[in-house]
PDB file of the backbone (N, CA, C, O) and the ligand in Angstrom, with CONECT records:
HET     ZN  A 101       1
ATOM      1  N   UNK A   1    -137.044-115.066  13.380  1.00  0.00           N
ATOM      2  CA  UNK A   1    -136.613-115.952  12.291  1.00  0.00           C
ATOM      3  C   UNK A   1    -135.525-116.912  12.800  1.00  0.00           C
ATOM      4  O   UNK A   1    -134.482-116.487  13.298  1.00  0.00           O
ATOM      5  N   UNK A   2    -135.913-118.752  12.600  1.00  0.00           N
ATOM      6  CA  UNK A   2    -134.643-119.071  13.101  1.00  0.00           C
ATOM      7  C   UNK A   2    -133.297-118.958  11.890  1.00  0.00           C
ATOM      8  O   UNK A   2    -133.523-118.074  11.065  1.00  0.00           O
ATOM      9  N   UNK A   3    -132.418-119.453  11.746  1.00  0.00           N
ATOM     10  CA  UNK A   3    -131.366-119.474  11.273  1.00  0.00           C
ATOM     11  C   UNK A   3    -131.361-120.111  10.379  1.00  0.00           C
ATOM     12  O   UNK A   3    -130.734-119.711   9.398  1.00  0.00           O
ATOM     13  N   UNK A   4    -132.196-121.628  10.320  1.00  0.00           N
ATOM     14  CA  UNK A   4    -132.952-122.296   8.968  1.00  0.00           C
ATOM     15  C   UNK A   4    -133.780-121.424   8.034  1.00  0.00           C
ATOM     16  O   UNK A   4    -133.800-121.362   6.805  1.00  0.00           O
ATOM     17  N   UNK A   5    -134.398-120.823   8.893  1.00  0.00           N
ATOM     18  CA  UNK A   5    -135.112-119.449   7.800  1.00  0.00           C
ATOM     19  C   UNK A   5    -134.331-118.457   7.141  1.00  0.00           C
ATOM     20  O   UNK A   5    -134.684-118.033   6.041  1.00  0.00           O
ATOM     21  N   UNK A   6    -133.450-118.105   7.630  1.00  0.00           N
ATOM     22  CA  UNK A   6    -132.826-117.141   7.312  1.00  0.00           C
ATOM     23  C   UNK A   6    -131.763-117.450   6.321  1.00  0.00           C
ATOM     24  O   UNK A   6    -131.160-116.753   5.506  1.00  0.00           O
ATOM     25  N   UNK A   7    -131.709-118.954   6.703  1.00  0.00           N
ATOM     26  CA  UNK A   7    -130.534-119.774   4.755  1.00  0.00           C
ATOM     27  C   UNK A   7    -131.577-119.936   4.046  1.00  0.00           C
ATOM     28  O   UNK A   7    -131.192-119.916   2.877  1.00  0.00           O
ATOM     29  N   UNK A   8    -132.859-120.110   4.091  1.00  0.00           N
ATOM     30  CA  UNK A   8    -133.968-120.639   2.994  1.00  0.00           C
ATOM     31  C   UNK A   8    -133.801-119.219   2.761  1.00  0.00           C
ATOM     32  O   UNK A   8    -133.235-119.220   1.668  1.00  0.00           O
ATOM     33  N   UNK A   9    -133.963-117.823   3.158  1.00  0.00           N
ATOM     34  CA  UNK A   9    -134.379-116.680   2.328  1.00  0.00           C
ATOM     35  C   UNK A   9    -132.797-116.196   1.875  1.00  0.00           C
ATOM     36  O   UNK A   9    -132.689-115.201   1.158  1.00  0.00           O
ATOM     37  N   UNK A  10    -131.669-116.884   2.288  1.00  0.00           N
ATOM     38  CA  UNK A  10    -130.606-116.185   1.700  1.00  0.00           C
ATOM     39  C   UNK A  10    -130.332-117.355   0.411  1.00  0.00           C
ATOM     40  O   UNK A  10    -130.102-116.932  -0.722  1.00  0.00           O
ATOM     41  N   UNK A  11    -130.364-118.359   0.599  1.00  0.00           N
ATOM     42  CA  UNK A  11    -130.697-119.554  -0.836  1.00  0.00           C
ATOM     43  C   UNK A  11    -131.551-119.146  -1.954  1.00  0.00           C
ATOM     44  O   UNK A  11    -131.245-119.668  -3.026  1.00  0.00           O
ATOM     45  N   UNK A  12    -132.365-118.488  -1.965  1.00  0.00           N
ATOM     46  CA  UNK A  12    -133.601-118.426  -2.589  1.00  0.00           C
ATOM     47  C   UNK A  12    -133.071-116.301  -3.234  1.00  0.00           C
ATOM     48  O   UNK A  12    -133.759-115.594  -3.969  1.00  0.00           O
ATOM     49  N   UNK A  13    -132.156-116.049  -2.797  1.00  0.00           N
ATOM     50  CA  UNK A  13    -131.958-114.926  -3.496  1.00  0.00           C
ATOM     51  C   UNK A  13    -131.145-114.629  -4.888  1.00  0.00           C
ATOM     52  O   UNK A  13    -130.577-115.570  -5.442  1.00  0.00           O
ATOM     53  N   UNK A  14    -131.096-113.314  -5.445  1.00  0.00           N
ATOM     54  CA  UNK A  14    -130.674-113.940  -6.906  1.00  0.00           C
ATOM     55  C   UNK A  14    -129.273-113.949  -6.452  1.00  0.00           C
ATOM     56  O   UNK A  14    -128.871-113.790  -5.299  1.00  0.00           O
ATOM     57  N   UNK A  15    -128.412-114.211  -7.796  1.00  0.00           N
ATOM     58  CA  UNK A  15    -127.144-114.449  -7.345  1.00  0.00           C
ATOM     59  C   UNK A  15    -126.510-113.314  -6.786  1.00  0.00           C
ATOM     60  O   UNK A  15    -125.716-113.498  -5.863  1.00  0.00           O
ATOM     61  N   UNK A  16    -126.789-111.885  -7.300  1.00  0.00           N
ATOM     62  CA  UNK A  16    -126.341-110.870  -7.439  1.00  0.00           C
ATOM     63  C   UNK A  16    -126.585-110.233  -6.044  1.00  0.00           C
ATOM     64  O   UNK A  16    -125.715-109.582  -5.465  1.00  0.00           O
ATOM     65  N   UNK A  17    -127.759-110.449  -5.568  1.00  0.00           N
ATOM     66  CA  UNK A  17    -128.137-110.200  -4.214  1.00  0.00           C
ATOM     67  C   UNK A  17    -127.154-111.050  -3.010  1.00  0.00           C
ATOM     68  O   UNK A  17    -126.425-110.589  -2.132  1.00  0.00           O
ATOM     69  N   UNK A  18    -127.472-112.442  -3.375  1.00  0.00           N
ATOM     70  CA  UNK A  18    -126.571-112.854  -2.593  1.00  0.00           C
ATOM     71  C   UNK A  18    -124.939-112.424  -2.490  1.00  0.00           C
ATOM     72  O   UNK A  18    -124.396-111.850  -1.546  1.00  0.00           O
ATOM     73  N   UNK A  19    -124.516-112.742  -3.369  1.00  0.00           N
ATOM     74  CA  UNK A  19    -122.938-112.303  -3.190  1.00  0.00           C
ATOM     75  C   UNK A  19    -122.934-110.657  -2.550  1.00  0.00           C
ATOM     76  O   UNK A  19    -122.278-110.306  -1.569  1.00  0.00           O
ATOM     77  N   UNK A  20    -123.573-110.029  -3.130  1.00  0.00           N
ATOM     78  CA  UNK A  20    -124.078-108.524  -2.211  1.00  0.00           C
ATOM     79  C   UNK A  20    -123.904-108.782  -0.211  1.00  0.00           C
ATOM     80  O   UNK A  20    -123.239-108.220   0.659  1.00  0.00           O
ATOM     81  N   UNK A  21    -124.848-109.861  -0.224  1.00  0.00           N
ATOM     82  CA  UNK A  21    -125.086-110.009   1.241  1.00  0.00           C
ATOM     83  C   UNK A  21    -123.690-110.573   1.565  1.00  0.00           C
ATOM     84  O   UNK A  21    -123.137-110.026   2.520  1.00  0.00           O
ATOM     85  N   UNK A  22    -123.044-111.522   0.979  1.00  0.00           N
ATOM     86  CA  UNK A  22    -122.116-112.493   1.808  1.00  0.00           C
ATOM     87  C   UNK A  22    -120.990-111.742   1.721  1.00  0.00           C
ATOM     88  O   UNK A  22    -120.175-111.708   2.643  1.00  0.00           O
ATOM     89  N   UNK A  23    -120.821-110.959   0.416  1.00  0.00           N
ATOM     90  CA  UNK A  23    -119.363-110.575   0.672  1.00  0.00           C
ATOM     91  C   UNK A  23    -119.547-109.295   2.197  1.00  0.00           C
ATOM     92  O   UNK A  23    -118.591-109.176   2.963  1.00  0.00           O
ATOM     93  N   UNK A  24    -120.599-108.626   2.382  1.00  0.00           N
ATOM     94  CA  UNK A  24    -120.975-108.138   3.649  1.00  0.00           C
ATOM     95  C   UNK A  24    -120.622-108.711   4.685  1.00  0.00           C
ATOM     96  O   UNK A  24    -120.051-108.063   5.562  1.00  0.00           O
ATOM     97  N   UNK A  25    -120.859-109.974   4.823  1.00  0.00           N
ATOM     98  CA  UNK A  25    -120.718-110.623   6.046  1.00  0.00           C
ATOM     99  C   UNK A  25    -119.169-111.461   5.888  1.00  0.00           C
ATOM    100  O   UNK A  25    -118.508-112.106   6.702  1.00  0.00           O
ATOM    101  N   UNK A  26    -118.975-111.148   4.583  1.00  0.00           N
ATOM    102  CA  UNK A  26    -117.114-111.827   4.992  1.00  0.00           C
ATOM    103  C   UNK A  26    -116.307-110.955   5.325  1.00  0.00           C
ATOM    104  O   UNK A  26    -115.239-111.230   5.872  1.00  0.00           O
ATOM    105  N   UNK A  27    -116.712-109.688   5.032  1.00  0.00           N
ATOM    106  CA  UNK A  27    -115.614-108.418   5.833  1.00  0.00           C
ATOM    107  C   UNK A  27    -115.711-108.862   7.660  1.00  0.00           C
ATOM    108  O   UNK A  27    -114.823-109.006   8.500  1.00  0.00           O
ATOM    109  N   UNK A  28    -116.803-108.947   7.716  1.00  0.00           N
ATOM    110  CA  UNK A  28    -117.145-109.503   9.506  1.00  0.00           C
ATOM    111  C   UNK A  28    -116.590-110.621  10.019  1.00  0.00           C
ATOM    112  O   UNK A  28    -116.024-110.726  11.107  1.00  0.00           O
ATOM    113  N   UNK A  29    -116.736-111.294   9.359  1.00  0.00           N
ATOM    114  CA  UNK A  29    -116.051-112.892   9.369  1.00  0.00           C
ATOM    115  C   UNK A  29    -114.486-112.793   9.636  1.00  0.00           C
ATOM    116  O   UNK A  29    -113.890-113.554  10.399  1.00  0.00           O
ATOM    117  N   UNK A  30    -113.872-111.730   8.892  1.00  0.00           N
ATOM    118  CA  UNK A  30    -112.650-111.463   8.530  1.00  0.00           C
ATOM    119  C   UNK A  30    -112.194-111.163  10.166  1.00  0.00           C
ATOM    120  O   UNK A  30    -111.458-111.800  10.919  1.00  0.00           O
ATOM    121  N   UNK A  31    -112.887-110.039  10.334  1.00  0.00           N
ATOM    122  CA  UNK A  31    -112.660-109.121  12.086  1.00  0.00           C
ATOM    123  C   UNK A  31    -112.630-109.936  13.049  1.00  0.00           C
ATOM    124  O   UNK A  31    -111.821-109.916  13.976  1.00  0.00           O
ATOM    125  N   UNK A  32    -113.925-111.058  12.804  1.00  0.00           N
ATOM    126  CA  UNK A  32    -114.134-111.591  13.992  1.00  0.00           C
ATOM    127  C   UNK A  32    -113.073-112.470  14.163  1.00  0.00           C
ATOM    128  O   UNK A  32    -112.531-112.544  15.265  1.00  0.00           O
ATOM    129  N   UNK A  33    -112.689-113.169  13.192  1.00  0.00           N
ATOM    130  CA  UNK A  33    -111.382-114.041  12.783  1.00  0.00           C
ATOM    131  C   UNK A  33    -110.271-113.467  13.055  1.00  0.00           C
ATOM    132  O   UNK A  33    -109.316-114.215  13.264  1.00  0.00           O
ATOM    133  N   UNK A  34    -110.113-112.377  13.113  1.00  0.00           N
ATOM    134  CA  UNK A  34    -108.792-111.351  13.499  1.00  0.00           C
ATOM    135  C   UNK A  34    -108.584-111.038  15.232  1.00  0.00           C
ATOM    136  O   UNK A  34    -107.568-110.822  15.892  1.00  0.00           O
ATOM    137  N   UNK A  35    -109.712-111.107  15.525  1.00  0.00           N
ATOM    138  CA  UNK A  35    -109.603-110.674  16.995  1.00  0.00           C
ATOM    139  C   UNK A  35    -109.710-111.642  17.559  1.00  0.00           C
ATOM    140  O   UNK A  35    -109.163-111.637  18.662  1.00  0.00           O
ATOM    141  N   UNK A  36    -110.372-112.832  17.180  1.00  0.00           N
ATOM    142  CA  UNK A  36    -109.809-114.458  17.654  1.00  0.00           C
ATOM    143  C   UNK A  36    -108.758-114.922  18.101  1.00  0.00           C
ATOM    144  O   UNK A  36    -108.434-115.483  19.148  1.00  0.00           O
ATOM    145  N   UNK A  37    -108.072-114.512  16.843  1.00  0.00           N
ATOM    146  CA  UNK A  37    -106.707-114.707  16.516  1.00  0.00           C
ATOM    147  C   UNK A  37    -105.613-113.854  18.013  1.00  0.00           C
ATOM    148  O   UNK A  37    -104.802-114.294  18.827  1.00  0.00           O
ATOM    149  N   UNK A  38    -106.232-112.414  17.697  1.00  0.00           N
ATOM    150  CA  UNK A  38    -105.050-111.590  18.572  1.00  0.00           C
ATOM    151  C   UNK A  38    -105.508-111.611  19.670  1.00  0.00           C
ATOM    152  O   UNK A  38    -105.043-110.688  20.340  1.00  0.00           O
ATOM    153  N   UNK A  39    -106.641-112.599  20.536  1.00  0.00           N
ATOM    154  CA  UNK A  39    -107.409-112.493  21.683  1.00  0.00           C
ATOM    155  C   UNK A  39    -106.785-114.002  21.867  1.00  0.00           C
ATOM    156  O   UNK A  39    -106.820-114.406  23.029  1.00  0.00           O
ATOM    157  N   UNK A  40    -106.380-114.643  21.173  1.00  0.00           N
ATOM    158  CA  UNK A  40    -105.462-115.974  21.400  1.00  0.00           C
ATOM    159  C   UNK A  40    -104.183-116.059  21.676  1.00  0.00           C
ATOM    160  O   UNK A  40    -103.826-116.910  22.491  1.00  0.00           O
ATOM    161  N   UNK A  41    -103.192-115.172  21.040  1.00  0.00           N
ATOM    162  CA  UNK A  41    -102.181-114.521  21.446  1.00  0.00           C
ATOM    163  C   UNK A  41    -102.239-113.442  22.923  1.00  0.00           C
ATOM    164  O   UNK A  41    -101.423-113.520  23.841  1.00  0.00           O
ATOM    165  N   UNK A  42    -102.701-113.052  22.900  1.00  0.00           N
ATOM    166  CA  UNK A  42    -102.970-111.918  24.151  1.00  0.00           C
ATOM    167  C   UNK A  42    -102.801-113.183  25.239  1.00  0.00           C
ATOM    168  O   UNK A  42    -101.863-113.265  26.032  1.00  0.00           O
ATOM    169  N   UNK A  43    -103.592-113.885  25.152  1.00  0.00           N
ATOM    170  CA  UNK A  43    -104.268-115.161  25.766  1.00  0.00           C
ATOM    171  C   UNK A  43    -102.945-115.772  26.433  1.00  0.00           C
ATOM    172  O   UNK A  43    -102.652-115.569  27.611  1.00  0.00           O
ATOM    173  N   UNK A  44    -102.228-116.493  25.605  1.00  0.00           N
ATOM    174  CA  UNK A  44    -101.227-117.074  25.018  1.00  0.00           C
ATOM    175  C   UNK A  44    -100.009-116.494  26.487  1.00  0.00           C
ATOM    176  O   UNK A  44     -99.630-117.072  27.505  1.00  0.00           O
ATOM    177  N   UNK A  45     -99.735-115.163  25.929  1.00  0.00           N
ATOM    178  CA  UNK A  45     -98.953-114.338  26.436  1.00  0.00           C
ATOM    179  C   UNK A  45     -98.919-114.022  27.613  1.00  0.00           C
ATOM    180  O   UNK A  45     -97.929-114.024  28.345  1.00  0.00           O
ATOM    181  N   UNK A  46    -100.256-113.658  27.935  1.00  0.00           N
ATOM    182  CA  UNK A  46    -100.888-113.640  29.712  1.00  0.00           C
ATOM    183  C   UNK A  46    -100.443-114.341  30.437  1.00  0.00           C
ATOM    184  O   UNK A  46     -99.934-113.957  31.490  1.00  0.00           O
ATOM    185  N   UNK A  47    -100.540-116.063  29.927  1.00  0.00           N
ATOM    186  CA  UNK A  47    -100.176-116.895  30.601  1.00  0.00           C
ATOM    187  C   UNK A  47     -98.945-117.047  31.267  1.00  0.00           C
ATOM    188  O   UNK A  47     -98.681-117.563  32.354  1.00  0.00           O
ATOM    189  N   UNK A  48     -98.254-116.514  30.435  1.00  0.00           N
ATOM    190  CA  UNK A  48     -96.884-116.505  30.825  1.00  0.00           C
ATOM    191  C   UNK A  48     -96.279-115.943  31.743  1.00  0.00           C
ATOM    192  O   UNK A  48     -95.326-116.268  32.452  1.00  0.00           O
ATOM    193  N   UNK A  49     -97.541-114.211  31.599  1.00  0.00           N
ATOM    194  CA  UNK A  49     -97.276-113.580  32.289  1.00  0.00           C
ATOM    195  C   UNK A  49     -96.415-112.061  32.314  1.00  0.00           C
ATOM    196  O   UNK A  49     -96.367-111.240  33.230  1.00  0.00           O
ATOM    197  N   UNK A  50     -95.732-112.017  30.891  1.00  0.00           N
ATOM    198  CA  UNK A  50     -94.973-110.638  30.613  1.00  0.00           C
ATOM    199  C   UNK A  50     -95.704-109.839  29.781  1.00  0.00           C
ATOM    200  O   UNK A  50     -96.153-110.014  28.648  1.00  0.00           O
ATOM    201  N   UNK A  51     -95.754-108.548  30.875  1.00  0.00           N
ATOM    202  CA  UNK A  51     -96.483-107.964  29.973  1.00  0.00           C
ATOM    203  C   UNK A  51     -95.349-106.332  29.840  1.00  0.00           C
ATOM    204  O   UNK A  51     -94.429-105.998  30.586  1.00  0.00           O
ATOM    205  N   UNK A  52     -95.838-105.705  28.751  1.00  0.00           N
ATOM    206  CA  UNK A  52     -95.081-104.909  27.956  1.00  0.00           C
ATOM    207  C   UNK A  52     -94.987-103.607  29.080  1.00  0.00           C
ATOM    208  O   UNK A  52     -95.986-102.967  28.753  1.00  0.00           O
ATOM    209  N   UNK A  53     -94.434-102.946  30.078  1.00  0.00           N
ATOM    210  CA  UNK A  53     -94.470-102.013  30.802  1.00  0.00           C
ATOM    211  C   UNK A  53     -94.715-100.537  29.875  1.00  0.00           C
ATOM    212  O   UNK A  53     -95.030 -99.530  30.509  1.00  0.00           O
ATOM    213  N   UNK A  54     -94.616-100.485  28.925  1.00  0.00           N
ATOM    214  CA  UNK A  54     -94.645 -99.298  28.151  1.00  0.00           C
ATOM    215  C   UNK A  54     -96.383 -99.566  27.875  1.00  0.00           C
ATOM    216  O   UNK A  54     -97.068 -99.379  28.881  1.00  0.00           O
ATOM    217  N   UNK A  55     -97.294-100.070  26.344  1.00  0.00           N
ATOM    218  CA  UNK A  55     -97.995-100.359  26.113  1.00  0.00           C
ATOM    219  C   UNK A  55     -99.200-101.447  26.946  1.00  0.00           C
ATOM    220  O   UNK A  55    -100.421-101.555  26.843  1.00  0.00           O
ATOM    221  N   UNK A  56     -98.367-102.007  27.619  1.00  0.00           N
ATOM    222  CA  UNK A  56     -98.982-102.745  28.372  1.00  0.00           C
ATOM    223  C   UNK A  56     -99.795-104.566  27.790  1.00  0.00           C
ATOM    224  O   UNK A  56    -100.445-105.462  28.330  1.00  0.00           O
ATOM    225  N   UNK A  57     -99.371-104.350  26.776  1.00  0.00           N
ATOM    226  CA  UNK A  57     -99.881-105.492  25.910  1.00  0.00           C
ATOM    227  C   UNK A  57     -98.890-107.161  26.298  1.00  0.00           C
ATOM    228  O   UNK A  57     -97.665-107.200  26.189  1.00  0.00           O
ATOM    229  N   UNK A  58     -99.301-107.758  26.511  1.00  0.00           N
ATOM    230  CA  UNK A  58     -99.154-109.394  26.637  1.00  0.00           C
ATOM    231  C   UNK A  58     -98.289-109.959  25.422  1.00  0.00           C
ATOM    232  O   UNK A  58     -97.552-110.937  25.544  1.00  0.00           O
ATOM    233  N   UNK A  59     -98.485-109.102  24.001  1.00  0.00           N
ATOM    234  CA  UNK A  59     -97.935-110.128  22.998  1.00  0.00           C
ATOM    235  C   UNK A  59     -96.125-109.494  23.119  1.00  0.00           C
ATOM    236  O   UNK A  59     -95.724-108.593  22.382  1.00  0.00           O
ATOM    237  N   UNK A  60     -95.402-110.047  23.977  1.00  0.00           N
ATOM    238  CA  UNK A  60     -94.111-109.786  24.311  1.00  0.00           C
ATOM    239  C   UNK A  60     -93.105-111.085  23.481  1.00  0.00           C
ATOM    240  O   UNK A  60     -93.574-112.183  23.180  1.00  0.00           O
ATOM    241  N   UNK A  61     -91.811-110.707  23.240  1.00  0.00           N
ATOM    242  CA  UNK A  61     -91.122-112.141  22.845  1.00  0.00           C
ATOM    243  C   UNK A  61     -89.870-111.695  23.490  1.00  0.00           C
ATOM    244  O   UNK A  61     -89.651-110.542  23.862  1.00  0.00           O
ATOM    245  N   UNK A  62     -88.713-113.144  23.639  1.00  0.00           N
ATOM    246  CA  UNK A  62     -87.753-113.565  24.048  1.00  0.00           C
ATOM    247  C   UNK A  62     -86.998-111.926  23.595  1.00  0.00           C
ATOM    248  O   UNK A  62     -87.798-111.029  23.330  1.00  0.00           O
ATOM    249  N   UNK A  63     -85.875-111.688  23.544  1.00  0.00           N
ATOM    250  CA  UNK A  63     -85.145-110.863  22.508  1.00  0.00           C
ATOM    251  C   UNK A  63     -84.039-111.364  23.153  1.00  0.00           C
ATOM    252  O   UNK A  63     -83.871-112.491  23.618  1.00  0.00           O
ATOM    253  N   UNK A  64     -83.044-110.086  23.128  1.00  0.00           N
ATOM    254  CA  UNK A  64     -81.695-110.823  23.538  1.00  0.00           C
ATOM    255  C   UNK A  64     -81.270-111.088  25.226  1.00  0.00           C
ATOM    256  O   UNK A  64     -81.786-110.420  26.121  1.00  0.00           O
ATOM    257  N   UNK A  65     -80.402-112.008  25.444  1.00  0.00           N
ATOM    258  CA  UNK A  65     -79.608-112.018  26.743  1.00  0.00           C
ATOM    259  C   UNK A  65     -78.618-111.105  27.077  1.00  0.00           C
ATOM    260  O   UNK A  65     -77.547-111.167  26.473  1.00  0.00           O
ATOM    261  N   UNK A  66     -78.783-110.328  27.874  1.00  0.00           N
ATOM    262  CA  UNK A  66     -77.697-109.138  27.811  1.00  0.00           C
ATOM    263  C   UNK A  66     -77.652-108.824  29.313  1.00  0.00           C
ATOM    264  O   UNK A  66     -78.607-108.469  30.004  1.00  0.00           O
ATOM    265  N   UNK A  67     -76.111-109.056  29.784  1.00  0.00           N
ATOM    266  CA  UNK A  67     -75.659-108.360  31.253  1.00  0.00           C
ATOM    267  C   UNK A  67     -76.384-109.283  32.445  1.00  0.00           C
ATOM    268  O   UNK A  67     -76.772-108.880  33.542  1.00  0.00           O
ATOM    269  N   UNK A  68     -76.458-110.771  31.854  1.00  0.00           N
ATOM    270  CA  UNK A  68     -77.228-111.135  32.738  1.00  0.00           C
ATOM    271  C   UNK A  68     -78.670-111.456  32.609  1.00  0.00           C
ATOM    272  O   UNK A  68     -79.224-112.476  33.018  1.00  0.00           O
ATOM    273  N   UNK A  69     -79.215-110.434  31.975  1.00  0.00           N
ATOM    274  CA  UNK A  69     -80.815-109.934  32.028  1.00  0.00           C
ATOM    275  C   UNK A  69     -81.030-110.939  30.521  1.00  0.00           C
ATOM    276  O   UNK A  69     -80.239-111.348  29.671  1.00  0.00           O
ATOM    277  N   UNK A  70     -82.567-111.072  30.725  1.00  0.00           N
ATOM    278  CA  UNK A  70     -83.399-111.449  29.532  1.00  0.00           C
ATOM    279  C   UNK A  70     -84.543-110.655  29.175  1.00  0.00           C
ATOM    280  O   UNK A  70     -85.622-110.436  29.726  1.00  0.00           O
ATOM    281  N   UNK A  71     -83.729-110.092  27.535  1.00  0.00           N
ATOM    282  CA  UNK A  71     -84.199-108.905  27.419  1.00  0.00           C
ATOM    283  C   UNK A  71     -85.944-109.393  26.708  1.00  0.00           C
ATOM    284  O   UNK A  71     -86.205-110.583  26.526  1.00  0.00           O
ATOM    285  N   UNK A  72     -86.773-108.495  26.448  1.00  0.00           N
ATOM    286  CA  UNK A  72     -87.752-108.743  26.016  1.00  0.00           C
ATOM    287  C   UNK A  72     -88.281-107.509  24.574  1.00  0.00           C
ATOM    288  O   UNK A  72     -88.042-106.302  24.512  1.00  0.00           O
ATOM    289  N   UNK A  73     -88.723-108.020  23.992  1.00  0.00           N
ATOM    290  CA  UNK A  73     -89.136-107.122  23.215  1.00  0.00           C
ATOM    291  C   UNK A  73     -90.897-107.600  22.799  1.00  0.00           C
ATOM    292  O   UNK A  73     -91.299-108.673  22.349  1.00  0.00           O
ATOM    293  N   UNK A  74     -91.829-106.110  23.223  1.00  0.00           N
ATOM    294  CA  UNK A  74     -93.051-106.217  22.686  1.00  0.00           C
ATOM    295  C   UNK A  74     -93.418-105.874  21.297  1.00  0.00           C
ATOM    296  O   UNK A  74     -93.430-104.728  20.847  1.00  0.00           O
ATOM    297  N   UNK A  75     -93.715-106.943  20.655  1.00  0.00           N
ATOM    298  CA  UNK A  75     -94.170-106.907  19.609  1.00  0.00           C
ATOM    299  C   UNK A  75     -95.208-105.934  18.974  1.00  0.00           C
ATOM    300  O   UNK A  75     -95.260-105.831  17.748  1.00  0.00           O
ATOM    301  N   UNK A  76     -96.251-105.030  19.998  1.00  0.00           N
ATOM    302  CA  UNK A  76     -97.237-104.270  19.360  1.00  0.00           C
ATOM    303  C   UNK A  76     -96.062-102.748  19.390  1.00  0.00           C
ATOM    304  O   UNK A  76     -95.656-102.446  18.268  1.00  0.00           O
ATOM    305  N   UNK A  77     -95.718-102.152  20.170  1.00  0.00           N
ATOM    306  CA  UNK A  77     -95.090-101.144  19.878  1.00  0.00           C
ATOM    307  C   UNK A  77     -93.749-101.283  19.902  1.00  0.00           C
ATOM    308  O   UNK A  77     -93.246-100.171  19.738  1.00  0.00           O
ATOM    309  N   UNK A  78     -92.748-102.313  20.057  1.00  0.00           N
ATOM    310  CA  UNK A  78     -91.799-102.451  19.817  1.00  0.00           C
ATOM    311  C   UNK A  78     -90.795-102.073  20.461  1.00  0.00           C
ATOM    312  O   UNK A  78     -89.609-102.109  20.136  1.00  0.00           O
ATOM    313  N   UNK A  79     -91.530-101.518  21.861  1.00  0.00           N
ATOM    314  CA  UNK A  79     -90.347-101.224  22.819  1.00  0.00           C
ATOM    315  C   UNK A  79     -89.464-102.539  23.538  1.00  0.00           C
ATOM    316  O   UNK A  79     -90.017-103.618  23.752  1.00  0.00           O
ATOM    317  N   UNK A  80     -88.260-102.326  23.818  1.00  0.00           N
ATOM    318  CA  UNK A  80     -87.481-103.345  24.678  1.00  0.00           C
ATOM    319  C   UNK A  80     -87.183-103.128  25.930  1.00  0.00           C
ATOM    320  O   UNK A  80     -86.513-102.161  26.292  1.00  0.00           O
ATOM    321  N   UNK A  81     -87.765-104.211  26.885  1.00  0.00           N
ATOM    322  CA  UNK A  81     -87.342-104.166  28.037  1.00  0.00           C
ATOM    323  C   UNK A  81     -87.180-105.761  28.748  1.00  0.00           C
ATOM    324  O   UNK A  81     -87.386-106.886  28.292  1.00  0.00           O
ATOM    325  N   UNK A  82     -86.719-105.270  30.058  1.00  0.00           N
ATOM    326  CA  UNK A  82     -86.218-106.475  30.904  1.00  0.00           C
ATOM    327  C   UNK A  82     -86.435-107.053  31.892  1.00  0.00           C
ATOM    328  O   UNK A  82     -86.303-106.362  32.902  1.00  0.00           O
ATOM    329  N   UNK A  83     -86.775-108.239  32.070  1.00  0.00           N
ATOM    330  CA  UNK A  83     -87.985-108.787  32.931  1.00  0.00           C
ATOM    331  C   UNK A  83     -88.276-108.208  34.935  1.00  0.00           C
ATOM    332  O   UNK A  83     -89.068-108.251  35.877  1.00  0.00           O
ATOM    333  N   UNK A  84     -86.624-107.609  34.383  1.00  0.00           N
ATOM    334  CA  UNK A  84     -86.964-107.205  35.983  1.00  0.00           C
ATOM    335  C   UNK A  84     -87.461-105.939  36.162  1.00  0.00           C
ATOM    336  O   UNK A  84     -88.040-105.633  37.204  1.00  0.00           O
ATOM    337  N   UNK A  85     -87.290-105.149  35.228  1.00  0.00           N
ATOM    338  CA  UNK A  85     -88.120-104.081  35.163  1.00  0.00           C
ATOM    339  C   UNK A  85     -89.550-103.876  34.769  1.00  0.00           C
ATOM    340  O   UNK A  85     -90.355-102.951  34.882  1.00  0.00           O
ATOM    341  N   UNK A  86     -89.563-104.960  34.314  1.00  0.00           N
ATOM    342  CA  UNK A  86     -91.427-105.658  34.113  1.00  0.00           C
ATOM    343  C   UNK A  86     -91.799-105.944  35.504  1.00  0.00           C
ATOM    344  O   UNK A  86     -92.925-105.577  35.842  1.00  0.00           O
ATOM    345  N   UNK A  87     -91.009-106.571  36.430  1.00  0.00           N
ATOM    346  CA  UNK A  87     -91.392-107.062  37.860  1.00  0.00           C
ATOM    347  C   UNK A  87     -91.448-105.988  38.861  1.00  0.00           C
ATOM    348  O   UNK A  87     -92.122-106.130  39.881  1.00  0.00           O
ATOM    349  N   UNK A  88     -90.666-104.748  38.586  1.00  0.00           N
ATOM    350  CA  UNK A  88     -90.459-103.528  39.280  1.00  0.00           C
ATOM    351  C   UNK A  88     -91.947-103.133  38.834  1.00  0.00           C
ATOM    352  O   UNK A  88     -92.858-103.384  39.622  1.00  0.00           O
ATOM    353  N   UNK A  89     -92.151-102.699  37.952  1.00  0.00           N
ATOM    354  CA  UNK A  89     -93.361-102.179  37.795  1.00  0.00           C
ATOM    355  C   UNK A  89     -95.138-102.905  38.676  1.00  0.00           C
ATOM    356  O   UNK A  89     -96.181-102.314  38.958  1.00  0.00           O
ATOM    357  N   UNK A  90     -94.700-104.426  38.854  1.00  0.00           N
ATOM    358  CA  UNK A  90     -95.828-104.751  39.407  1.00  0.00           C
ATOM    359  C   UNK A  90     -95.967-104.967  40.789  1.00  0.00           C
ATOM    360  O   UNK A  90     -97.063-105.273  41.258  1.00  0.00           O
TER     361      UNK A  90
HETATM  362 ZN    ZN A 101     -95.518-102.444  24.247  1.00  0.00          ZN2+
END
């Protein structure tokens, strides 16, 4: 079936059916839109290059300046650390 077929048989359904089907496919829509999103950030973050030594995750931010150091804090589990101990690790 191409994809033109497949809107002529989802057009052509009753209303009740349809909204049945679509709200189905907007929970999906939702996910796929979500992991877009945090696969853009990840993305984002990579680039930069800091990644979280605990969790290991990319989505890291600035936090404070302390002793010299620039501290970091990862946003998915919320641990804090410091770039040179991010660099020790690699
Ligand atoms: Zn982490």
């Amino acid at each position: 079936m191409t994809n033109n077929e497949l809107i002529d048989v989802l057009k052509n359904k009753k209303d009740e059916e349809f909204i049945t089907i679509i709200r189905h496919f907007k929970n999906r829509i939702k996910q796929i839109e979500k992991k877009e999103k945090l696969d853009a950030i990840d993305k984002k973050f990579k680039e930069k290059g800091m990644q979280c030594p605990n969790c290991k995750s990319y989505w890291c931010v600035k936090n404070v300046f302390k002793n010299n150091k620039q501290k970091y804090l990862c946003k998915d589990c919320k641990s804090s650390f410091d770039a040179l101990r991010n660099h020790f690790l690699h």
